[in-house]
C-alpha positions in Angstrom: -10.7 -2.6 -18.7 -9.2 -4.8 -20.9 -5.6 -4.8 -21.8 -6.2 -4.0 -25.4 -7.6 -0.9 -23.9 -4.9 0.4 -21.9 -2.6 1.9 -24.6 -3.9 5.4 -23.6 -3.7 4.6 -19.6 0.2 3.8 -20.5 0.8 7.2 -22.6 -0.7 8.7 -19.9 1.2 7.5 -17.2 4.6 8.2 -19.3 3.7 11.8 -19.4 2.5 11.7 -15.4 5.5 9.9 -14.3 8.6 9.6 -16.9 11.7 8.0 -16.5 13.6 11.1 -14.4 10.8 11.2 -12.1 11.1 7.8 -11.1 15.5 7.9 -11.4 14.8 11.0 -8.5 12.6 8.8 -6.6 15.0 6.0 -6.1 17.8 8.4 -5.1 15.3 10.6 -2.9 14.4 7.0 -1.2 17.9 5.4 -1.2 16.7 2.3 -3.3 19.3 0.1 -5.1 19.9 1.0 -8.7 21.3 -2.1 -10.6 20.0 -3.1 -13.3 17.3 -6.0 -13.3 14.4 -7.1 -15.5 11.6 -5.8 -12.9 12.6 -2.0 -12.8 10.6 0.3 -10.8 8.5 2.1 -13.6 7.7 -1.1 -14.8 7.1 -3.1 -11.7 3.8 0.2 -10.6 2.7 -0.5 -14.4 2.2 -3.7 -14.2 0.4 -3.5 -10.8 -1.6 -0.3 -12.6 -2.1 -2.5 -15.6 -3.1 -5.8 -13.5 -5.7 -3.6 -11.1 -7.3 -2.1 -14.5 -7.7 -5.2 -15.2 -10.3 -7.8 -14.2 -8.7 -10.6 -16.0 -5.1 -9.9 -15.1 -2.8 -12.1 -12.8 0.8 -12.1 -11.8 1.3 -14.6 -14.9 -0.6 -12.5 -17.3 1.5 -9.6 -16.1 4.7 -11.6 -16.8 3.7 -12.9 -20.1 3.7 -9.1 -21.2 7.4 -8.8 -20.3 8.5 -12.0 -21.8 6.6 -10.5 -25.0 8.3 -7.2 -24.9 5.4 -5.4 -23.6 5.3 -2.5 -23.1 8.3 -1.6 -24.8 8.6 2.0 -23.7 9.5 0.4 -19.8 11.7 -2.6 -20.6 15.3 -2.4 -19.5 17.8 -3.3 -21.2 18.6 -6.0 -19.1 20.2 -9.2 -20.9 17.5 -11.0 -20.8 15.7 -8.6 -22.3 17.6 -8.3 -25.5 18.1 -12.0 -25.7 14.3 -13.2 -25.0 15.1 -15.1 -22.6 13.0 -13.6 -19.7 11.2 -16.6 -17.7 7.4 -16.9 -17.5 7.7 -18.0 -13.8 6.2 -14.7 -11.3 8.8 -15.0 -8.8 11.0 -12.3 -10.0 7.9 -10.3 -10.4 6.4 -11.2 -6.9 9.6 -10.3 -5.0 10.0 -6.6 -6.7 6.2 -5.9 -5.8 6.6 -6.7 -2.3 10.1 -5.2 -2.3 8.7 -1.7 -3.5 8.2 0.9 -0.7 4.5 2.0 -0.1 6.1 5.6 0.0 6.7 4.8 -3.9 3.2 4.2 -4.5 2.1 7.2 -2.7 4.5 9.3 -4.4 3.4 7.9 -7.8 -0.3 8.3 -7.0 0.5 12.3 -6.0 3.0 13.2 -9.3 -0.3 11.1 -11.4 -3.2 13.3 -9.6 -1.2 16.2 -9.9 -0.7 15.8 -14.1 -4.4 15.0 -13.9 -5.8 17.7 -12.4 -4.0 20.2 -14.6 -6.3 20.2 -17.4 -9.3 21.3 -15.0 -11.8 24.1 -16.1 -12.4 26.7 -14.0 -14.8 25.7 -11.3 -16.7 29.2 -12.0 -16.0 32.0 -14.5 -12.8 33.7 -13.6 -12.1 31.4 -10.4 -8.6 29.8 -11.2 -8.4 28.2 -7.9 -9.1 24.4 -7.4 -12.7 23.5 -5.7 -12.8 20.1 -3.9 -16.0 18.3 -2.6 -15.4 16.5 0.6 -16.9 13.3 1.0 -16.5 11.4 4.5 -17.8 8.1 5.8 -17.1 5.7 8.5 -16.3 1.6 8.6 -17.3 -0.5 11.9 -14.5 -3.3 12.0 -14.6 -6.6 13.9 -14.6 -5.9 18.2 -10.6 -7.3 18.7 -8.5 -6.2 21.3 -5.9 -4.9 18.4 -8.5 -2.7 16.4 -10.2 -1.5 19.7 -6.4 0.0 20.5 -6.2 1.8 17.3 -9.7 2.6 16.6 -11.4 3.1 20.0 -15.2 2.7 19.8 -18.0 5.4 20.7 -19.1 4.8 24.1 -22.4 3.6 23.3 -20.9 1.6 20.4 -19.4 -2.1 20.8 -17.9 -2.1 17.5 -14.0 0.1 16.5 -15.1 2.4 13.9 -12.3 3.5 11.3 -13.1 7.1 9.9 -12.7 8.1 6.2 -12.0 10.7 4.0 -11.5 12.0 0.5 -11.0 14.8 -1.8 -12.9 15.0 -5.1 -11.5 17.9 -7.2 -15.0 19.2 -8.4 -14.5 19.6 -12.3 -13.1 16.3 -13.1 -14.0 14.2 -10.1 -10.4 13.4 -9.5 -10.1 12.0 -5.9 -6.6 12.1 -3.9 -5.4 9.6 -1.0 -8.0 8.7 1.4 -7.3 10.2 4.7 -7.9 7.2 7.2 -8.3 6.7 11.3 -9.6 6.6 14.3 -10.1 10.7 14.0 -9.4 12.3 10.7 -9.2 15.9 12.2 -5.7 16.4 12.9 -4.6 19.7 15.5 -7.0 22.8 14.1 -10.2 20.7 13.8 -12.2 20.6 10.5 -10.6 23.3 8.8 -7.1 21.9 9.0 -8.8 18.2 8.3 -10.5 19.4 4.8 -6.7 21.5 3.8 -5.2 18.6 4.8 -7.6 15.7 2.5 -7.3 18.8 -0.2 -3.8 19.3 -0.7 -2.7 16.2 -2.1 0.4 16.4 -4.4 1.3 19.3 -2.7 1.7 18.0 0.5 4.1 15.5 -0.7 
């Protein structure tokens, strides 16, 4: 998608994720709250933006910034106001890396949770959500690491990493992968499929 295109993705994700969300999220995970040029709204746009993206880089993503895009996410950080943000990606590199993956879990939840609200009912008078479950499976390179965590079958050679996902069934809307060695957690199947299902709701 190119980035001319993404003006709706951006509304969007203002509505899915605004500014208190992300202000709750920062105290809820004890990150630091000074001011800087790469704040945390814009830091998951611009990794949104940049996988949306086919042409986007860490450079293109900073050329945005230093052209006061998108304005709805800029600080007001003094290099901000003054222009004088630099084109270099370090800044930008170091708050990626620096951004807990529980931020972009949490983010991915709040967004398929706004998503999934304008569903239709999956049959007349049925208000609650229907999911598909789709599973599948990965055989990994035989190393004495992956055989640890992802033992093989007995007749197998190879570690085999099981997947899977939640598809809400009236807009396709997928959560988070569930991923391992054995996706059924304590209550077999049943508890597996509530668990892939859940999503947002399981925080």
């Amino acid at each position: 998608m190119p980035s001319s295109d993404l003006g709706g993705v951006l509304d969007l994700y203002g509505e899915a994720v605004p500014e208190h969300f992300f202000a709750s999220l920062e105290q809820e995970l004890g990150l630091s709250v000074r001011r800087r040029i790469f704040t945390l709204p814009l830091v998951v746009w611009l990794m949104v933006s940049q996988r949306l993206d086919p042409k986007a880089t860490l450079s293109t993503s900073v050329q945005q910034v230093v052209q006061h895009r998108p304005r709805a996410l800029l600080s007001k950080h003094k290099r901000i106001r003054e222009g004088t943000v630099s084109c270099h990606t370090g800044a930008y590199s170091d708050a990626r890396q620096a951004m807990p993956l529980a931020v972009a879990e949490k983010v991915a939840d709040r967004v398929l949770d706004h998503l999934t609200q304008s569903r239709r009912e999956a049959l007349p008078g049925w208000s609650r959500r229907v999911f598909i479950l789709d599973g599948s499976s990965l055989e990994m390179p035989h190393t004495a690491e992956l055989v640890k965590a992802y033992p093989p079958h007995p007749k197998s050679h190879w570690p085999v990493l099981l997947m899977l996902v939640a598809q809400e069934l009236t807009t396709a809307f997928g959560g988070a992968a569930l991923l391992g060695a054995d996706v059924r957690p304590e209550g077999g199947e049943r508890a597996s499929a509530d668990r892939a299902a859940s999503g947002p709701a399981s925080g």
